[in-house]
C-alpha positions as CSV (number, residue, x, y, z in Angstrom):
1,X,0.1,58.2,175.3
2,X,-1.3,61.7,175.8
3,X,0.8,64.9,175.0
4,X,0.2,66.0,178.4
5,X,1.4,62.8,179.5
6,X,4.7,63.1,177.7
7,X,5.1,66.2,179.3
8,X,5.0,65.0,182.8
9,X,7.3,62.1,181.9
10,X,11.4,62.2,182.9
11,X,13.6,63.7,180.6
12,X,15.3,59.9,179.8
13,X,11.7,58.5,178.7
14,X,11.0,61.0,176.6
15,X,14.4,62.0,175.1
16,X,14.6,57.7,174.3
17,X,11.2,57.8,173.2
18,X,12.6,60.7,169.7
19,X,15.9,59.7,169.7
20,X,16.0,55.4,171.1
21,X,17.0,53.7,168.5
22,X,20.6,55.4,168.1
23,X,21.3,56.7,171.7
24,X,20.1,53.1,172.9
25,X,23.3,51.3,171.2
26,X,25.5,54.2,171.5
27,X,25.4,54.2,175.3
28,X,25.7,50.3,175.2
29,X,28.6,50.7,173.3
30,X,30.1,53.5,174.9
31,X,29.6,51.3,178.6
32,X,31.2,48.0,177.1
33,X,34.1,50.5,175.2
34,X,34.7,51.5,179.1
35,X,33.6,54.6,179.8
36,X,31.6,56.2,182.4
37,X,28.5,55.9,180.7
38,X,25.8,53.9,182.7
39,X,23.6,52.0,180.0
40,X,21.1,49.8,182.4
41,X,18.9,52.9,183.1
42,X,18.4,53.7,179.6
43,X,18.0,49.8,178.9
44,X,15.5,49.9,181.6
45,X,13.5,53.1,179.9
46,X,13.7,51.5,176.4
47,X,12.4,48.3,177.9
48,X,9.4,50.3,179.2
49,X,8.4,52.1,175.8
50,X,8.8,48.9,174.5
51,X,6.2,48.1,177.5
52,X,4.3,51.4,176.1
53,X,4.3,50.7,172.6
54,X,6.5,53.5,171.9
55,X,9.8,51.0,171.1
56,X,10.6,48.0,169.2
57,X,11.5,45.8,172.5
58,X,13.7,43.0,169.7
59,X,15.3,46.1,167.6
60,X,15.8,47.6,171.0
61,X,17.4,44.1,172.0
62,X,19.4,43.6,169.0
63,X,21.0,47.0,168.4
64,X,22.1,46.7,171.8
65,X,23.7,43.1,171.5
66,X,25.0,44.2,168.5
67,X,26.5,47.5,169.6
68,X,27.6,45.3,172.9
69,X,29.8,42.9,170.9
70,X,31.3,45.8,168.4
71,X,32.5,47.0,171.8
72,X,33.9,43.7,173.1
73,X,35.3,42.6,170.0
74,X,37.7,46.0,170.1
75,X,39.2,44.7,173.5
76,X,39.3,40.9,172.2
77,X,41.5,42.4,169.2
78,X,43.5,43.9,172.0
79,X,43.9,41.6,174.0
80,X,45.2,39.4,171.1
81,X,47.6,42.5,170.2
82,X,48.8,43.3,173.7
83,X,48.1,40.4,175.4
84,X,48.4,40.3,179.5
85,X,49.3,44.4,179.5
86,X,45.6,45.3,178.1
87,X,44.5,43.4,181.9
88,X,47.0,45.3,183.6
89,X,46.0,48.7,182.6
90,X,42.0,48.1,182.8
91,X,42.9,46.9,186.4
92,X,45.5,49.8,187.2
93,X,42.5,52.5,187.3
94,X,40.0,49.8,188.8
95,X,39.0,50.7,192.4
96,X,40.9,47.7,193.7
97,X,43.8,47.5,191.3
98,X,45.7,45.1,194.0
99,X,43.4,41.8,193.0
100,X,41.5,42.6,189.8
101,X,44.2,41.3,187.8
102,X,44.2,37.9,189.9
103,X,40.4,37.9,190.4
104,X,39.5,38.4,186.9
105,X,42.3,35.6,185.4
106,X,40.6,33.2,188.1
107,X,37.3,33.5,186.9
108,X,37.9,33.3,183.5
109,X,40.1,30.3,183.7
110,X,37.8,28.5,185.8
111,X,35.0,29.2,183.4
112,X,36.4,30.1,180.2
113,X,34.0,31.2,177.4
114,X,30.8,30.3,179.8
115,X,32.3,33.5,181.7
116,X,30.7,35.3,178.8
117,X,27.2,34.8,179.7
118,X,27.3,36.5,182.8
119,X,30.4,38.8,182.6
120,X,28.3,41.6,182.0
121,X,26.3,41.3,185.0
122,X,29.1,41.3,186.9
123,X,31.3,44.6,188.0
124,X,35.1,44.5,186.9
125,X,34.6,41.0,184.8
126,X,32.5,43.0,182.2
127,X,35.1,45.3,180.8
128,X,37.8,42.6,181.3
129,X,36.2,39.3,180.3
130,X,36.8,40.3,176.2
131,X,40.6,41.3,176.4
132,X,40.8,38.2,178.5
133,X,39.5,35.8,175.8
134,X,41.4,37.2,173.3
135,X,44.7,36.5,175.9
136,X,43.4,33.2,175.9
137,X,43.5,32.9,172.2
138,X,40.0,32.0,172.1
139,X,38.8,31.2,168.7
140,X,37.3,34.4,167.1
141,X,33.7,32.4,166.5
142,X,33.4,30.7,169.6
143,X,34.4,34.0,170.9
144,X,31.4,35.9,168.9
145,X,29.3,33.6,170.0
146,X,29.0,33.2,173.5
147,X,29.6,37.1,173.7
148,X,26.8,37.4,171.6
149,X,24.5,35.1,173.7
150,X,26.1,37.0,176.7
151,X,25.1,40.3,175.4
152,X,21.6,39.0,174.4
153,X,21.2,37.7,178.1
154,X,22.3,41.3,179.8
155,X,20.2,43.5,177.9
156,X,17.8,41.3,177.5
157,X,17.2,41.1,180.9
158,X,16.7,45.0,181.8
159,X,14.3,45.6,178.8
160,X,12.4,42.9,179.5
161,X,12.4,43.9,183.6
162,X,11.9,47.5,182.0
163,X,8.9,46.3,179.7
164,X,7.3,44.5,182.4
165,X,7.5,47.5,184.7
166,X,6.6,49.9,182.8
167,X,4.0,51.7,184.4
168,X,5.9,51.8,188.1
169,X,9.5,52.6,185.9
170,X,7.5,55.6,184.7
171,X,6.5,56.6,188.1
172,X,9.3,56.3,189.9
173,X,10.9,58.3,187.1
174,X,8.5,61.2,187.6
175,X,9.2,61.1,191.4
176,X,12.9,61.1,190.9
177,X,12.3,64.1,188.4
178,X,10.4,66.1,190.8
179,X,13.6,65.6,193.3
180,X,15.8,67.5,190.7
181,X,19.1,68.4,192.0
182,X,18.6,67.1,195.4
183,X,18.4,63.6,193.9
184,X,22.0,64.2,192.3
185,X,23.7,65.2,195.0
186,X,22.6,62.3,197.0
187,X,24.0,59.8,193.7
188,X,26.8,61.8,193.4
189,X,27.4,61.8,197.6
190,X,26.7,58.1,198.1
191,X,29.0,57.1,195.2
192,X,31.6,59.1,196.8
193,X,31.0,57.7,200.3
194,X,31.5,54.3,198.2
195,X,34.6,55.5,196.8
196,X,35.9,56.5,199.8
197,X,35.6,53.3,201.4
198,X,37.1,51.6,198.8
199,X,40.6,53.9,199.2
200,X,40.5,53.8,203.1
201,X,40.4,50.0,203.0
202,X,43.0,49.7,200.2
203,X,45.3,52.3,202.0
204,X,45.0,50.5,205.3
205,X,45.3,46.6,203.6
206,X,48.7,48.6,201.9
207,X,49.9,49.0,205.6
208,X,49.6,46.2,207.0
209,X,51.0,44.4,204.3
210,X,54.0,46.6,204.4
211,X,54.7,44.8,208.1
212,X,56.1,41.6,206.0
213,X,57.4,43.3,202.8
214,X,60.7,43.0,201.5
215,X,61.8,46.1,198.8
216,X,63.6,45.1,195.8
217,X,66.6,46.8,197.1
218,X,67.0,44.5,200.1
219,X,66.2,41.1,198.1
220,X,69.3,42.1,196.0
221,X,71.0,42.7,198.9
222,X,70.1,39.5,200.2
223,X,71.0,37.9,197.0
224,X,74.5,39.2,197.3
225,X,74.9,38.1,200.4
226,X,74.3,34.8,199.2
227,X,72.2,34.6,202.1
228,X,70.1,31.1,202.6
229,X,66.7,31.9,200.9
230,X,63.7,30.7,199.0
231,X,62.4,33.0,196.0
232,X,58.9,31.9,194.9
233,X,57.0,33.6,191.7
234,X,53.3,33.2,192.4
235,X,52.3,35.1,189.1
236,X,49.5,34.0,187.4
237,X,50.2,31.8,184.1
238,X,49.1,34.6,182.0
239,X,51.3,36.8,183.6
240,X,54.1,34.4,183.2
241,X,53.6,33.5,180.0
242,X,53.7,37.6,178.4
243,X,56.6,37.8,180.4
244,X,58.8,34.7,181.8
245,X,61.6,36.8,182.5
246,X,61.9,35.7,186.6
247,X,64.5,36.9,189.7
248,X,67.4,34.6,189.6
249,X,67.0,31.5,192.0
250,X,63.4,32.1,192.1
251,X,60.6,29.1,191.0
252,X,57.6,29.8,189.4
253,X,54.5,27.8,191.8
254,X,51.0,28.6,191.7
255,X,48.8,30.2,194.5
256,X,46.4,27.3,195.1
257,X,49.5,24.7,195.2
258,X,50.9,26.8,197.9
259,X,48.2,26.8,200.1
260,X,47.6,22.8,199.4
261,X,51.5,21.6,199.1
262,X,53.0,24.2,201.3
263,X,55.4,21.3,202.5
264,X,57.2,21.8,199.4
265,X,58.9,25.0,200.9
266,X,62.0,24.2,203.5
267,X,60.6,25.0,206.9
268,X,64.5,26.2,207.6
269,X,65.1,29.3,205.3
270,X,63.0,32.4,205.2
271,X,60.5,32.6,202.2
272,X,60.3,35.4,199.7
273,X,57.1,35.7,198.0
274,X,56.2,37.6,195.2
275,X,54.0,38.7,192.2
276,X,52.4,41.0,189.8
């Protein structure tokens, strides 16, 4: 490639192209660690050197594996450690903090270590799926391994769409140069728009579900009372397990039994529902 070519190229391409080999798995990592570091588009440009001749494409695939399961492996040890509370808190500043705890422990105990494979592909299961496994008391090498495969499969994927792109990745990265701050204000404003959305609907499922909720306060009153009542604890196993400590009367059931036994409740005393 031409000097005068380099010049024209985005700032990503070219800044991979001196520095790849350590910003590549420090991004990775930083991503799969949690923070707000997105590493597909440098995965992408690495994968189009690669394309170029510039980059390694299998160093480029195993530092990034590699750095991908140092990452996971720190929230496997946590989850081990901390157990149910490490889901909690991941899901606490999620964007829908209301299911992520049930939608993640669903997925994983459906599919267990197979959730590996693809847990990176998907938003929410990627950060959660390690600290998960380790909850589960997965063994550490069956653990390593599908994570590893996992990780393999992800960035294996956008290098390889990367290095087979190559030439349109590098225009379309010259276009989006030439767009400079315009093009960041329309990211920045659509991913706000996004966010938005996300808090209007939470903040509107919140009041309607207000409608048929019952505060502590008044369950203890009702308790009391020793009014005619059934309690029902429809947390999660996990969640039941870390902590079994439940309101007194109450029976632990699970969701799906309540939706296919739902006969098992007296259709005579008012129902109290609750979870995490």
């Amino acid at each position: 490639m031409t000097g005068e070519h380099l010049g024209g190229m985005h700032g990503t391409l070219e800044f991979l192209l001196r520095h790849g080999y350590v910003v590549l798995p420090g991004l990775v990592f930083a991503e799969q660690v949690g923070l707000p570091f997105p590493a597909t588009p440098f995965l992408l440009a690495a994968g189009a050197l690669a394309g170029r001749g510039h980059l390694s494409f299998w160093l480029c695939l195993a530092l990034s594996a590699v750095a991908a399961v140092l990452a996971d492996g720190l929230w496997f040890q946590l989850g081990r450690k901390k157990g149910i509370r490490v889901l909690q808190f991941l899901c606490r500043i999620s964007l829908e903090p209301d299911s992520c705890v049930r939608r993640t422990e669903g997925v994983f105990a459906k599919q267990g270590a197979r959730s590996l494979l693809v847990a990176k592909f998907v938003p929410g299961l990627s950060t959660a799926a390690p600290p998960l496994a380790g909850i589960f008391h997965m063994r550490r090498r069956r653990f390593l391994l599908w994570d590893f495969l996992g990780s393999v499969l992800w960035a294996g994927a956008f290098l390889l769409l990367g290095y087979i792109f190559s030439e349109q990745i590098e225009v379309i990265a010259e276009r989006a140069a030439s767009l400079g701050s315009g093009l960041m204000v329309l990211i920045v404003g659509a991913l706000g728009g996004y966010i938005t959305w996300k808090f209007i609907g939470r903040r509107r499922f919140l009041r309607e579900l207000r409608i048929g909720r019952i505060t502590p306060e008044e369950l203890k009153e009702k308790i009391d009372a020793r009014e005619e009542m059934v309690i029902v604890d429809l947390r999660h196993s996990l969640d039941f397990e870390a902590d079994p400590e439940t309101i007194p009367g109450a029976f632990h059931m699970d969701v799906k039994d309540l939706e296919e036994r739902s006969d098992r409740l007296p259709p005579d005393r008012e129902i109290i529902l609750y979870c995490t």
